[in-house]
mmCIF file of the protein (N, C-alpha, C, O) and its ligand, coordinates in Angstrom:
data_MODEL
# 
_entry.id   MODEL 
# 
loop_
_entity.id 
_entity.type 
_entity.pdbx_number_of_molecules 
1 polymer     1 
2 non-polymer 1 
# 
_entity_poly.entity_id                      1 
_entity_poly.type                           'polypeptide(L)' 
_entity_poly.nstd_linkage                   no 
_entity_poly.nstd_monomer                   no 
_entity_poly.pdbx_seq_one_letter_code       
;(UNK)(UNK)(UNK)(UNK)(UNK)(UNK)(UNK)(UNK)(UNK)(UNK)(UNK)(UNK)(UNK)(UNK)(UNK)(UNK)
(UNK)(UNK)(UNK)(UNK)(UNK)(UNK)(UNK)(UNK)(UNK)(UNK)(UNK)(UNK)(UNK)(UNK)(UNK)(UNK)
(UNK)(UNK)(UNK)(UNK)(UNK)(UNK)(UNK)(UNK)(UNK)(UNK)(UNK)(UNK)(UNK)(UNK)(UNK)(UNK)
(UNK)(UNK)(UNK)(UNK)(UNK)
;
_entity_poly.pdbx_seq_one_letter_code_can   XXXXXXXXXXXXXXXXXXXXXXXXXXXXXXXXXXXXXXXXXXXXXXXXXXXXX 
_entity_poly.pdbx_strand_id                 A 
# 
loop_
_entity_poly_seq.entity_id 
_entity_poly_seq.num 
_entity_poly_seq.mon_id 
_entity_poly_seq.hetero 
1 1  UNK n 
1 2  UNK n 
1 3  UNK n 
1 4  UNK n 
1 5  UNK n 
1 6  UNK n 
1 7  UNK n 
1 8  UNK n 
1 9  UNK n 
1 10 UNK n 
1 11 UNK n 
1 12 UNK n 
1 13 UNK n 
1 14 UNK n 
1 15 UNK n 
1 16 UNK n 
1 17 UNK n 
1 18 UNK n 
1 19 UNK n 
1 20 UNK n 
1 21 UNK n 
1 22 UNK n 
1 23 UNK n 
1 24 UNK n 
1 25 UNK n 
1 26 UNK n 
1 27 UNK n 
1 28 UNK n 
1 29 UNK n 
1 30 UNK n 
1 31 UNK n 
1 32 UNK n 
1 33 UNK n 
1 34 UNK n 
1 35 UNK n 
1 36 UNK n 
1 37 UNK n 
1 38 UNK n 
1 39 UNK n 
1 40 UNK n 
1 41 UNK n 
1 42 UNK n 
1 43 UNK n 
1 44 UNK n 
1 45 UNK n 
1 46 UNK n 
1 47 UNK n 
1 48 UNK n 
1 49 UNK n 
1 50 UNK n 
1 51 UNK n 
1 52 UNK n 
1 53 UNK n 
# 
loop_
_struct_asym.id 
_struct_asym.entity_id 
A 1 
B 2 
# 
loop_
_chem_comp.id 
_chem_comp.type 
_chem_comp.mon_nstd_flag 
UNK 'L-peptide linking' . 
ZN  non-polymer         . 
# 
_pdbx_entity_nonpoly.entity_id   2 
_pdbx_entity_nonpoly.name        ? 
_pdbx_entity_nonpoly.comp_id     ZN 
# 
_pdbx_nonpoly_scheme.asym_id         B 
_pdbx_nonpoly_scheme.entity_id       2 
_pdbx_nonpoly_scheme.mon_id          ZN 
_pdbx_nonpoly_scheme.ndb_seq_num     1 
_pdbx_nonpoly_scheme.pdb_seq_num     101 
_pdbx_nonpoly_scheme.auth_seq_num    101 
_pdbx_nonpoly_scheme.pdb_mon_id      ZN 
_pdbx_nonpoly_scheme.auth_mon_id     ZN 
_pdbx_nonpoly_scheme.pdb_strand_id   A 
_pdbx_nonpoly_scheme.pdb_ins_code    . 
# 
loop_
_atom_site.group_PDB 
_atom_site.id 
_atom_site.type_symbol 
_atom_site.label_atom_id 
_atom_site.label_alt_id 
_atom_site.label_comp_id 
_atom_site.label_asym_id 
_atom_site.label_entity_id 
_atom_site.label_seq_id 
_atom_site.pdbx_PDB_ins_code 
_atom_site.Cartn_x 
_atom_site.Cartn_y 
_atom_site.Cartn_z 
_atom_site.occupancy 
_atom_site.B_iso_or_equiv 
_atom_site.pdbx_formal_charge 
_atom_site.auth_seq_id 
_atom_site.auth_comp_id 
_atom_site.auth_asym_id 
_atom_site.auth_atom_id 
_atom_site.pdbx_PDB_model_num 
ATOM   1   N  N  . UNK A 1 1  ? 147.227 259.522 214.845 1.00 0.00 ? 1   UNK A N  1 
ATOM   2   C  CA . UNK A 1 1  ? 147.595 258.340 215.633 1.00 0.00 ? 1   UNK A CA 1 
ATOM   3   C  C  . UNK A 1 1  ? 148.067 258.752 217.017 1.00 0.00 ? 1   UNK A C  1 
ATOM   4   O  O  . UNK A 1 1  ? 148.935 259.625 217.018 1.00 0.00 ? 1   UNK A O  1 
ATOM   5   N  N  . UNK A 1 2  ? 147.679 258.312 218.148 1.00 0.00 ? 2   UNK A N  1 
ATOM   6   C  CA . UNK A 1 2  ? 148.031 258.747 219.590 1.00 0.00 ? 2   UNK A CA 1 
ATOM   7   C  C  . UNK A 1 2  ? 149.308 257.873 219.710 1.00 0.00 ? 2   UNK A C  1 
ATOM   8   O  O  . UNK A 1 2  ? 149.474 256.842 219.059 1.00 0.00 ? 2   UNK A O  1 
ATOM   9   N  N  . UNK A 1 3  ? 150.218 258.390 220.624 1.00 0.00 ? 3   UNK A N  1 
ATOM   10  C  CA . UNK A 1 3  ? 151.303 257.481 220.962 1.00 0.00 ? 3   UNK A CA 1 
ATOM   11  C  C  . UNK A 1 3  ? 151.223 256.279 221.930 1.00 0.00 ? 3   UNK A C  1 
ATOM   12  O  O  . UNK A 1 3  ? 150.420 256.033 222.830 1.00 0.00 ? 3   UNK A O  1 
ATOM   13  N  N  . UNK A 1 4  ? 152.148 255.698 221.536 1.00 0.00 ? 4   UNK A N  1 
ATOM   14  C  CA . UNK A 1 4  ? 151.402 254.477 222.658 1.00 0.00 ? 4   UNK A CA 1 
ATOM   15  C  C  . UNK A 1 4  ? 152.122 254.570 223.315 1.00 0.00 ? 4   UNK A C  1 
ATOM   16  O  O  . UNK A 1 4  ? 153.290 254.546 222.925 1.00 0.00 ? 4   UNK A O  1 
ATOM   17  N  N  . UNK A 1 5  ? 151.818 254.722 224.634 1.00 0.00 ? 5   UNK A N  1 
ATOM   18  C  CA . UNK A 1 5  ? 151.897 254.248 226.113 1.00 0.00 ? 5   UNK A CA 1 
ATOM   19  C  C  . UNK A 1 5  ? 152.171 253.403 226.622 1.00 0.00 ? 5   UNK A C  1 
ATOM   20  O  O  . UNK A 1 5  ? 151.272 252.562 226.610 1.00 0.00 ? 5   UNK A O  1 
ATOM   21  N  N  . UNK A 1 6  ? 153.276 253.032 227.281 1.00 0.00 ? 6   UNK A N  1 
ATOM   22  C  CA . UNK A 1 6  ? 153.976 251.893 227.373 1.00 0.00 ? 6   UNK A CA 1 
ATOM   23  C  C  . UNK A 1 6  ? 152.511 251.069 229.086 1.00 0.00 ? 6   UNK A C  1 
ATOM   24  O  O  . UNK A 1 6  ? 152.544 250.959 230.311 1.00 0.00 ? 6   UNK A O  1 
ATOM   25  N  N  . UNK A 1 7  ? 151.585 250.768 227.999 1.00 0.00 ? 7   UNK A N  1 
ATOM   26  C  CA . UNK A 1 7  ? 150.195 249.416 229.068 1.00 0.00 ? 7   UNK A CA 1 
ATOM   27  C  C  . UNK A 1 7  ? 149.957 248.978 228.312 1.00 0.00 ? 7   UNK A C  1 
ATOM   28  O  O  . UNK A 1 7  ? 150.104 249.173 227.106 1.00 0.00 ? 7   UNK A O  1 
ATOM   29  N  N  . UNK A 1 8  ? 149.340 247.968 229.150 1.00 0.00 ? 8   UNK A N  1 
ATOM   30  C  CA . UNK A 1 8  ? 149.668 246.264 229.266 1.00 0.00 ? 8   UNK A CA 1 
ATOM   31  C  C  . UNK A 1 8  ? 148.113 246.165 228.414 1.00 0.00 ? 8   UNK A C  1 
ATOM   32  O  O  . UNK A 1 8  ? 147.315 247.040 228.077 1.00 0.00 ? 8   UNK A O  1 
ATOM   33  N  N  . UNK A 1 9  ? 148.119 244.576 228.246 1.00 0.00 ? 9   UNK A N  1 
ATOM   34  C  CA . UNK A 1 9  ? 146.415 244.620 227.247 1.00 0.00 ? 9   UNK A CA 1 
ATOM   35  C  C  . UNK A 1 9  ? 145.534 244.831 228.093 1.00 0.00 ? 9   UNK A C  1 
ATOM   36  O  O  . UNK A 1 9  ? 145.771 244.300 229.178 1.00 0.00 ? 9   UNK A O  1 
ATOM   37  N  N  . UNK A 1 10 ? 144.326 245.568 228.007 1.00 0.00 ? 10  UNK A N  1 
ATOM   38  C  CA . UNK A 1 10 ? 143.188 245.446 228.703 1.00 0.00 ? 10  UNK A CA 1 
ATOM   39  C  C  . UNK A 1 10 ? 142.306 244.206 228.782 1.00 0.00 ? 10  UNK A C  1 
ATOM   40  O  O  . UNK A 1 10 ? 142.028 243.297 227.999 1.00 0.00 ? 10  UNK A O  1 
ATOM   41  N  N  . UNK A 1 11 ? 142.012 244.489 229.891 1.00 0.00 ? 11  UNK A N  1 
ATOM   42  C  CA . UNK A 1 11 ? 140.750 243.323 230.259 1.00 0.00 ? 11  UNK A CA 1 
ATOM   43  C  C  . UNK A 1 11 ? 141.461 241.748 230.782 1.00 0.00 ? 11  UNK A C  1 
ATOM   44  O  O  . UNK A 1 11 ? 140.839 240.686 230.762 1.00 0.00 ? 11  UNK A O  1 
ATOM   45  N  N  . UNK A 1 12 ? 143.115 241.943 231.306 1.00 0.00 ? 12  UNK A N  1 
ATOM   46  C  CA . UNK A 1 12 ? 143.472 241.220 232.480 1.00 0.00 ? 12  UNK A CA 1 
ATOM   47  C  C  . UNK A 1 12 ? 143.324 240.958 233.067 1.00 0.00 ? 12  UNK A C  1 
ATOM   48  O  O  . UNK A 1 12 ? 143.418 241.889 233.867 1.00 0.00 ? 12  UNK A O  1 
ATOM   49  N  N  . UNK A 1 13 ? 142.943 239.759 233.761 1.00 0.00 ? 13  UNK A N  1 
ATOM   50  C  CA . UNK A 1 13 ? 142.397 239.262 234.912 1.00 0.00 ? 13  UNK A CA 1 
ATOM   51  C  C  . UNK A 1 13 ? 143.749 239.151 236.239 1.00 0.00 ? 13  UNK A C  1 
ATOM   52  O  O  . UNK A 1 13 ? 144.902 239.263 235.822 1.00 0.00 ? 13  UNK A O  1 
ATOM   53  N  N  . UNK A 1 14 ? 143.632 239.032 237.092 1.00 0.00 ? 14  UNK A N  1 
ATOM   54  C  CA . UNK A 1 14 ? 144.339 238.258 237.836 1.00 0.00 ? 14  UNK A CA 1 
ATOM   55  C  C  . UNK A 1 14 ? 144.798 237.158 238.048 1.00 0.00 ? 14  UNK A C  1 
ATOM   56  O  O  . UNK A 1 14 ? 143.982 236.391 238.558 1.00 0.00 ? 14  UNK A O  1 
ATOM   57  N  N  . UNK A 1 15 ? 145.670 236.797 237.888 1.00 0.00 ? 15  UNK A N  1 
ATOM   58  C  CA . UNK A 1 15 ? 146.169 235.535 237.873 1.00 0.00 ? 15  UNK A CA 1 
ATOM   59  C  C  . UNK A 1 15 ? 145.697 234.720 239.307 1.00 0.00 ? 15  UNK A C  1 
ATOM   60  O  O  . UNK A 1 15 ? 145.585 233.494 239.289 1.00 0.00 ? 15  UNK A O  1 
ATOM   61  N  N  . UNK A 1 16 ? 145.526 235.232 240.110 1.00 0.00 ? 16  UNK A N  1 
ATOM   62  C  CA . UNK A 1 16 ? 145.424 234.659 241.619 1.00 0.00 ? 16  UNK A CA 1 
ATOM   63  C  C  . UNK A 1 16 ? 144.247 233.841 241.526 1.00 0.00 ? 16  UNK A C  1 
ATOM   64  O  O  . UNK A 1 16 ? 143.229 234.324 241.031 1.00 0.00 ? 16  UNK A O  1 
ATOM   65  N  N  . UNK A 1 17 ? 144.268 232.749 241.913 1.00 0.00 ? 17  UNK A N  1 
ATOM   66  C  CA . UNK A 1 17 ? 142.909 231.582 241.465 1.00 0.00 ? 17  UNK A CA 1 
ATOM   67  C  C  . UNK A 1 17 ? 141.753 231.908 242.328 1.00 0.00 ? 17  UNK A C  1 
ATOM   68  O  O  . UNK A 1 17 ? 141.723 232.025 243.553 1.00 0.00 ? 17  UNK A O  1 
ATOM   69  N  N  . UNK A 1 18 ? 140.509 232.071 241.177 1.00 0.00 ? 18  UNK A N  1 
ATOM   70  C  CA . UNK A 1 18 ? 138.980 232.369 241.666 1.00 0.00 ? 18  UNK A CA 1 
ATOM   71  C  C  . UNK A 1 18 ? 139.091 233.768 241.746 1.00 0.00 ? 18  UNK A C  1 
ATOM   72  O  O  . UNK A 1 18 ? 138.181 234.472 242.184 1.00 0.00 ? 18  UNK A O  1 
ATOM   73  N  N  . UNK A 1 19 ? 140.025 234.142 241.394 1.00 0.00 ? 19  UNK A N  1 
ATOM   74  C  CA . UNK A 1 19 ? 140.108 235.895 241.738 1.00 0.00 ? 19  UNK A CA 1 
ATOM   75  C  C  . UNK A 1 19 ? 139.570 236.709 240.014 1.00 0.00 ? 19  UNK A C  1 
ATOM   76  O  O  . UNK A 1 19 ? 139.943 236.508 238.858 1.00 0.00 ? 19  UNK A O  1 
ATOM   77  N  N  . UNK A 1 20 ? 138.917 237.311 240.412 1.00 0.00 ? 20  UNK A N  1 
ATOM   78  C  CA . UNK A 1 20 ? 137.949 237.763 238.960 1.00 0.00 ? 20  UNK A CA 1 
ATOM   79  C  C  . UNK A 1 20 ? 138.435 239.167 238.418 1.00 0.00 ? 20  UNK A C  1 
ATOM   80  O  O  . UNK A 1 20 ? 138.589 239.361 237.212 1.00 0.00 ? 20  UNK A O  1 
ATOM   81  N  N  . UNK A 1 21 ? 138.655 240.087 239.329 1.00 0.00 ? 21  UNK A N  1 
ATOM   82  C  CA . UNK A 1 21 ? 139.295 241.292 238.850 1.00 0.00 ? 21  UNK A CA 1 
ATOM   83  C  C  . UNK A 1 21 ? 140.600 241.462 237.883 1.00 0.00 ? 21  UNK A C  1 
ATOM   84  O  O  . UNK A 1 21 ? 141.756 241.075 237.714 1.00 0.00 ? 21  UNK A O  1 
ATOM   85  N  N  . UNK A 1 22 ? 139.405 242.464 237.282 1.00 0.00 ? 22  UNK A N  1 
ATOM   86  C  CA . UNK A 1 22 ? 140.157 243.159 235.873 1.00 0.00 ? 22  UNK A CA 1 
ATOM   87  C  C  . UNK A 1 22 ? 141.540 243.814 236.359 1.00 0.00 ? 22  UNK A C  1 
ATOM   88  O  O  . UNK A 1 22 ? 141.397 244.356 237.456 1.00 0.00 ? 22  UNK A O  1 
ATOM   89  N  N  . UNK A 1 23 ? 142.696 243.901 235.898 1.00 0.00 ? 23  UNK A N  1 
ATOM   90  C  CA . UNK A 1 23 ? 144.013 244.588 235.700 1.00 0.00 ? 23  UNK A CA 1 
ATOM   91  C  C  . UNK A 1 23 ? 143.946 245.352 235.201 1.00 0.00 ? 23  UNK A C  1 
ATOM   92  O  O  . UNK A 1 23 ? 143.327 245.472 234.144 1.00 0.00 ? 23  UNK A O  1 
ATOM   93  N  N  . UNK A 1 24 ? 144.885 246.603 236.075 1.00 0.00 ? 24  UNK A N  1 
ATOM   94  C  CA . UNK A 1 24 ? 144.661 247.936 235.371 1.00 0.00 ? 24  UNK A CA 1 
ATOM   95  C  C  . UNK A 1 24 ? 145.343 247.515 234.067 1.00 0.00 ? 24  UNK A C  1 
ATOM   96  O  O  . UNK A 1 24 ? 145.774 246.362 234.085 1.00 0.00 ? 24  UNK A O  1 
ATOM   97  N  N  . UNK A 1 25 ? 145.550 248.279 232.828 1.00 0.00 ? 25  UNK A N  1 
ATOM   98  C  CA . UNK A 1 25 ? 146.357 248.498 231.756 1.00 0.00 ? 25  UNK A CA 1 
ATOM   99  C  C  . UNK A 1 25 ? 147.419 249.433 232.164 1.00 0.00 ? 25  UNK A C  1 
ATOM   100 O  O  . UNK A 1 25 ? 148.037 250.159 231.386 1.00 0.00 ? 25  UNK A O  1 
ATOM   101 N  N  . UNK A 1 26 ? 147.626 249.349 233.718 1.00 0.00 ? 26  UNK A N  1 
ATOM   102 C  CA . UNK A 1 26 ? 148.878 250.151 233.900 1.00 0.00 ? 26  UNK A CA 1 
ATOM   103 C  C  . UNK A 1 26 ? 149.329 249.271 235.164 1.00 0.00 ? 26  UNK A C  1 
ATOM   104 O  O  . UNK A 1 26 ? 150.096 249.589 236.072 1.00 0.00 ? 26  UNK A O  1 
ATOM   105 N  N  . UNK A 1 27 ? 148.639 248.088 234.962 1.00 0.00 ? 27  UNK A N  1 
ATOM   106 C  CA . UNK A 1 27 ? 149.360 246.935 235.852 1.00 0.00 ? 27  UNK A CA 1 
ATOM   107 C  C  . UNK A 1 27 ? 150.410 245.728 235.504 1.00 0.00 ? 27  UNK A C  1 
ATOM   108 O  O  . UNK A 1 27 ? 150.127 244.557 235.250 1.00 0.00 ? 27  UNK A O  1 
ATOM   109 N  N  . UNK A 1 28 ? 151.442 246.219 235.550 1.00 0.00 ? 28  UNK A N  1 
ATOM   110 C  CA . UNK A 1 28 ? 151.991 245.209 234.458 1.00 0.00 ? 28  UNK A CA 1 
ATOM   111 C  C  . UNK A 1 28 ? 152.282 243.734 235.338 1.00 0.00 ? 28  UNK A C  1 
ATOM   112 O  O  . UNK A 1 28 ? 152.686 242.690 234.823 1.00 0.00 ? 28  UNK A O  1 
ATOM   113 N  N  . UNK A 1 29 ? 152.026 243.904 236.521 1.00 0.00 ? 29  UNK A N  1 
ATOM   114 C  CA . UNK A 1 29 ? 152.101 242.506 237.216 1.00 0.00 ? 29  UNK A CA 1 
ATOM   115 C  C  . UNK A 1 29 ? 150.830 241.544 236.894 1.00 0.00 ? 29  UNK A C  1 
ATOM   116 O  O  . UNK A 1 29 ? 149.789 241.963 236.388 1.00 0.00 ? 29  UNK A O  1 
ATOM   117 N  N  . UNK A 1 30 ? 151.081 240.114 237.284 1.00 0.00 ? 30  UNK A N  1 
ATOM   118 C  CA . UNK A 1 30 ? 150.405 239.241 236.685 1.00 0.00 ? 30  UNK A CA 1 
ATOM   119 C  C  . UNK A 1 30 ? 149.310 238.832 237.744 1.00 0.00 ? 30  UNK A C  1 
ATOM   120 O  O  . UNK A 1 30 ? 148.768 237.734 237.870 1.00 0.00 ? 30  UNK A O  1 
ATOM   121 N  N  . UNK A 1 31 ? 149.063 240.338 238.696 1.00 0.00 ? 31  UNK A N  1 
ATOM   122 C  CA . UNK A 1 31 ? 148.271 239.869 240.183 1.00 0.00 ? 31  UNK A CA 1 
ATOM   123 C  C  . UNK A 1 31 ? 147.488 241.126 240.307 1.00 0.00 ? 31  UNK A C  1 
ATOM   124 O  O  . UNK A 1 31 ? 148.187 242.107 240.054 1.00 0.00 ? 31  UNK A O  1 
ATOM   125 N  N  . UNK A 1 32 ? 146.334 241.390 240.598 1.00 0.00 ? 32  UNK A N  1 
ATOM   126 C  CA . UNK A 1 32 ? 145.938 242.615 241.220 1.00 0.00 ? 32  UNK A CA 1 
ATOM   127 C  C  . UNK A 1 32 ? 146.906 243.201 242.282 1.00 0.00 ? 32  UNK A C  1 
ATOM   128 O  O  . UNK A 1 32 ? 147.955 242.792 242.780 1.00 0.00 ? 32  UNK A O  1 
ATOM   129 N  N  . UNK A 1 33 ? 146.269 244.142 242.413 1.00 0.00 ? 33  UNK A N  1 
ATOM   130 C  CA . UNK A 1 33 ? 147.001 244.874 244.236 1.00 0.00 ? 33  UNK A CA 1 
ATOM   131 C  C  . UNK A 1 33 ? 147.066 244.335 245.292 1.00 0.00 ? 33  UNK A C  1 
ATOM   132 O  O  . UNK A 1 33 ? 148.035 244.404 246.049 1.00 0.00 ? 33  UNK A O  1 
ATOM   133 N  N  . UNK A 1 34 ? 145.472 243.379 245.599 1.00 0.00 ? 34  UNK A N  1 
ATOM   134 C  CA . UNK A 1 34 ? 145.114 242.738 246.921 1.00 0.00 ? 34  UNK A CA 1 
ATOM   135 C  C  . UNK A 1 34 ? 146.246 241.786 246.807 1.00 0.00 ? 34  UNK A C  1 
ATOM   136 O  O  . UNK A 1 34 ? 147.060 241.743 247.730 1.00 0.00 ? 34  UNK A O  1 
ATOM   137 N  N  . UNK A 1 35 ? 146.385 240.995 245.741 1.00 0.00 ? 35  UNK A N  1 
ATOM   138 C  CA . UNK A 1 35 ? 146.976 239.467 245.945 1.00 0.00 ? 35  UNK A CA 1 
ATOM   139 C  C  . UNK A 1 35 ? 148.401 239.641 245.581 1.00 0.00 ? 35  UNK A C  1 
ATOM   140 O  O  . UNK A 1 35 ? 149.188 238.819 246.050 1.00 0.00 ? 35  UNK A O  1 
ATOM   141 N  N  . UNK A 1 36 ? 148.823 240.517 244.874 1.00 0.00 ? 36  UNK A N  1 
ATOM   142 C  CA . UNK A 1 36 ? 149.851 241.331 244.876 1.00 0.00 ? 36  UNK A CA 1 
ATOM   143 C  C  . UNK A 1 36 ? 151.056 240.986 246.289 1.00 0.00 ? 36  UNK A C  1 
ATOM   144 O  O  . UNK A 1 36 ? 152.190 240.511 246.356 1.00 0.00 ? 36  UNK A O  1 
ATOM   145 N  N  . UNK A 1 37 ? 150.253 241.422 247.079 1.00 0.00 ? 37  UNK A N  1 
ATOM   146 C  CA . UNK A 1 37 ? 151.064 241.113 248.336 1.00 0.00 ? 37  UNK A CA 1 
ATOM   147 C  C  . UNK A 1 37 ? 151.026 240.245 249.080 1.00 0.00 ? 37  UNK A C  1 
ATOM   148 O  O  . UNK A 1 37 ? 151.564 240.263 250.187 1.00 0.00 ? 37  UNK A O  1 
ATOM   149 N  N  . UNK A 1 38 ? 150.258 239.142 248.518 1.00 0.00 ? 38  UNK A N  1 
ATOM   150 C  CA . UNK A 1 38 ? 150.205 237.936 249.299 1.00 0.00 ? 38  UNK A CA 1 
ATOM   151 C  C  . UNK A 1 38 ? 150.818 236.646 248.636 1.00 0.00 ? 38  UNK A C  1 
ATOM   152 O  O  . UNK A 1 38 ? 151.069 235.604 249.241 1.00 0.00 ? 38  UNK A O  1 
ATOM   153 N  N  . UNK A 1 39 ? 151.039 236.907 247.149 1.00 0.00 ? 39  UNK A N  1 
ATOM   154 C  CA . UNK A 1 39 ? 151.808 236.021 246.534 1.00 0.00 ? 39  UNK A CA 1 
ATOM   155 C  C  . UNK A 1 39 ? 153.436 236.372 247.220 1.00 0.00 ? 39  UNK A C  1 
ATOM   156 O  O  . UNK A 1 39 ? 153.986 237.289 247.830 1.00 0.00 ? 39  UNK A O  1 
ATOM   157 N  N  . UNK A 1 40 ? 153.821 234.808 246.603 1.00 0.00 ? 40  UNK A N  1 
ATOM   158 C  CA . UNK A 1 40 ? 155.679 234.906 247.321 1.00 0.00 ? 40  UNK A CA 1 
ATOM   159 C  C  . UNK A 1 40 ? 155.888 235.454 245.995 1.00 0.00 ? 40  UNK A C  1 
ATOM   160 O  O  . UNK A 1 40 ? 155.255 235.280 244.953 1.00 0.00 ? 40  UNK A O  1 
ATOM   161 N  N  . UNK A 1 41 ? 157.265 236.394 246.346 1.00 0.00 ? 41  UNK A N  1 
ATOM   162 C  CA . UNK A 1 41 ? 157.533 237.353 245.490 1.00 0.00 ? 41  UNK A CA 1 
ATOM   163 C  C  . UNK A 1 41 ? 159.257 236.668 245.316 1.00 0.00 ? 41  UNK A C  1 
ATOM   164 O  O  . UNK A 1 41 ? 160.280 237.322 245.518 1.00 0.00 ? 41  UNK A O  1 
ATOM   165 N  N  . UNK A 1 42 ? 159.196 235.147 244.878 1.00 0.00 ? 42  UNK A N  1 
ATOM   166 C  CA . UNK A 1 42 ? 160.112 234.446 244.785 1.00 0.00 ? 42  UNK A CA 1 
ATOM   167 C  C  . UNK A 1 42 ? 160.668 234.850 243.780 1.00 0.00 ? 42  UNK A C  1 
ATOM   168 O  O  . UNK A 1 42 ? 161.864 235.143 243.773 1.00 0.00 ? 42  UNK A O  1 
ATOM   169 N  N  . UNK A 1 43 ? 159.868 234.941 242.713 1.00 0.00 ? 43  UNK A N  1 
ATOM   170 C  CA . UNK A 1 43 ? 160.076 235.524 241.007 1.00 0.00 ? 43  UNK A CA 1 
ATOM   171 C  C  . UNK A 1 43 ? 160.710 236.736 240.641 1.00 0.00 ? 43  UNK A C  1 
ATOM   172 O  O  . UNK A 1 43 ? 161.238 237.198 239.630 1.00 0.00 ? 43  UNK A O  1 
ATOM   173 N  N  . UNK A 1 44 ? 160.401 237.223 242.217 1.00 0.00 ? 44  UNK A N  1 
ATOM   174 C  CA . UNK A 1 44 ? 160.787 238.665 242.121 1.00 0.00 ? 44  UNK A CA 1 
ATOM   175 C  C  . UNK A 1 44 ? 162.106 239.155 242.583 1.00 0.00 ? 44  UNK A C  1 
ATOM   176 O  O  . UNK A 1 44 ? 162.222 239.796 243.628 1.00 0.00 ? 44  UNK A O  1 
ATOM   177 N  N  . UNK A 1 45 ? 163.393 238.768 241.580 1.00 0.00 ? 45  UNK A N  1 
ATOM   178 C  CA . UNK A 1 45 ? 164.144 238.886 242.896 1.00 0.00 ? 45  UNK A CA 1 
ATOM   179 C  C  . UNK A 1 45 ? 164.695 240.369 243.485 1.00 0.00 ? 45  UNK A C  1 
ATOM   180 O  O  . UNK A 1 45 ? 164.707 241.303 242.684 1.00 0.00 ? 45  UNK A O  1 
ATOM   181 N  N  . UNK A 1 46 ? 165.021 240.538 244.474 1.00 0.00 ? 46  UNK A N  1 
ATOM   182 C  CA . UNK A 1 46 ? 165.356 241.925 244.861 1.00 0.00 ? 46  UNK A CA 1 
ATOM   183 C  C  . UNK A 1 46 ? 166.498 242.284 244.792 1.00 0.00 ? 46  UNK A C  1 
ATOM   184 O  O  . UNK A 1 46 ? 166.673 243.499 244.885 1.00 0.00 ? 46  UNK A O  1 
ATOM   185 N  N  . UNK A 1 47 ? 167.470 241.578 244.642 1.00 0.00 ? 47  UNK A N  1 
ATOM   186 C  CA . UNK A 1 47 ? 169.052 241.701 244.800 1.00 0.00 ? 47  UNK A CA 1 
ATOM   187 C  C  . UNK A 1 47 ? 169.548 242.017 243.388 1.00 0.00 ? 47  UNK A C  1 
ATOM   188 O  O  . UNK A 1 47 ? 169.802 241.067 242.648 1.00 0.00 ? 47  UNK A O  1 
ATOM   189 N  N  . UNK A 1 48 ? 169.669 242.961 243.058 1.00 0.00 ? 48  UNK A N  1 
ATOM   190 C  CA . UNK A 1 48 ? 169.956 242.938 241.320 1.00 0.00 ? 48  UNK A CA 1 
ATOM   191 C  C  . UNK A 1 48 ? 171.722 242.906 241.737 1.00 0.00 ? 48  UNK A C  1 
ATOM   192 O  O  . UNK A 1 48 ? 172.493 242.618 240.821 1.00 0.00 ? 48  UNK A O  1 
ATOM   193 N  N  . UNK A 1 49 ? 172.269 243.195 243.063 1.00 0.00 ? 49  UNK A N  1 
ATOM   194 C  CA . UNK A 1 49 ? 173.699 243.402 242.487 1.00 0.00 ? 49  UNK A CA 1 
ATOM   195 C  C  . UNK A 1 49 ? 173.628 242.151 243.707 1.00 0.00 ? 49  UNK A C  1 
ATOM   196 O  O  . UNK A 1 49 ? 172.999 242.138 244.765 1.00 0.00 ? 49  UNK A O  1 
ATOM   197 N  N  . UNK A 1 50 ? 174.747 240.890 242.959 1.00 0.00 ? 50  UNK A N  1 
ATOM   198 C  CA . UNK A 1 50 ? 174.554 239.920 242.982 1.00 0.00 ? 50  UNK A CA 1 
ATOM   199 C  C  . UNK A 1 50 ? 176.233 239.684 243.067 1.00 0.00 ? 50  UNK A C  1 
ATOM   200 O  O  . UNK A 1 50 ? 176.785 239.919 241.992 1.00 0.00 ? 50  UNK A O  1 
ATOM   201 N  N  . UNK A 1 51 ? 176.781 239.427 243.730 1.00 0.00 ? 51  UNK A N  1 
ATOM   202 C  CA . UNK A 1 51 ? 178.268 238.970 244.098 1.00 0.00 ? 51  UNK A CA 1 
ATOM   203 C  C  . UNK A 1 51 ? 178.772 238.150 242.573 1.00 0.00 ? 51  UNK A C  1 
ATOM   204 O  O  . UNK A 1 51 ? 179.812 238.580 242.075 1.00 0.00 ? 51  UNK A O  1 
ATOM   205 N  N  . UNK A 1 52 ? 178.164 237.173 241.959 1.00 0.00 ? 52  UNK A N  1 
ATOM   206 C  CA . UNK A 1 52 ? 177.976 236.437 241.142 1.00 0.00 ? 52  UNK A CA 1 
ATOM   207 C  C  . UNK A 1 52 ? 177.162 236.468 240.032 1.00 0.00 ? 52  UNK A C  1 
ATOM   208 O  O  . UNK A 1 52 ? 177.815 235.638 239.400 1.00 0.00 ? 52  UNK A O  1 
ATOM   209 N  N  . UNK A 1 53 ? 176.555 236.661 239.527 1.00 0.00 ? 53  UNK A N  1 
ATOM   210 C  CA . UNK A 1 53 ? 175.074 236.276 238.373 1.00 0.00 ? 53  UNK A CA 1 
ATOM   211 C  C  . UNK A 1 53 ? 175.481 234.896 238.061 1.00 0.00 ? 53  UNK A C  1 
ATOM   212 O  O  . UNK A 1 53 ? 174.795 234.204 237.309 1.00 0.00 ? 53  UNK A O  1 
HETATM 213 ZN ZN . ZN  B 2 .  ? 143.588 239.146 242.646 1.00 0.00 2 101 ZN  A ZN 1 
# 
């Protein structure tokens, strides 16, 4: 039995609409690379230390 490797399922598409490309299995985002950076990365937040939570 090989160990598993912490990737994602194969044969992911991109979430980005009309966008057809496959996701690596070592992409764990829900976007290719291209669109990657063009989605708002609202979801994403950057501030982990947070005055508050
Ligand atoms: Zn895409």
């Amino acid at each position: 039995m090989g160990k598993m490797l912490k990737t994602s399922a194969e044969g992911r598409k991109c979430t980005f609409p009309r966008c057809t490309h496959i996701l690596s299995i070592y992409n764990h985002e829900a976007y290719c690379h291209i669109h990657l950076d063009q989605v708002p990365q609202e979801q994403k937040p950057k501030s982990l230390t947070r005055p508050h939570a």
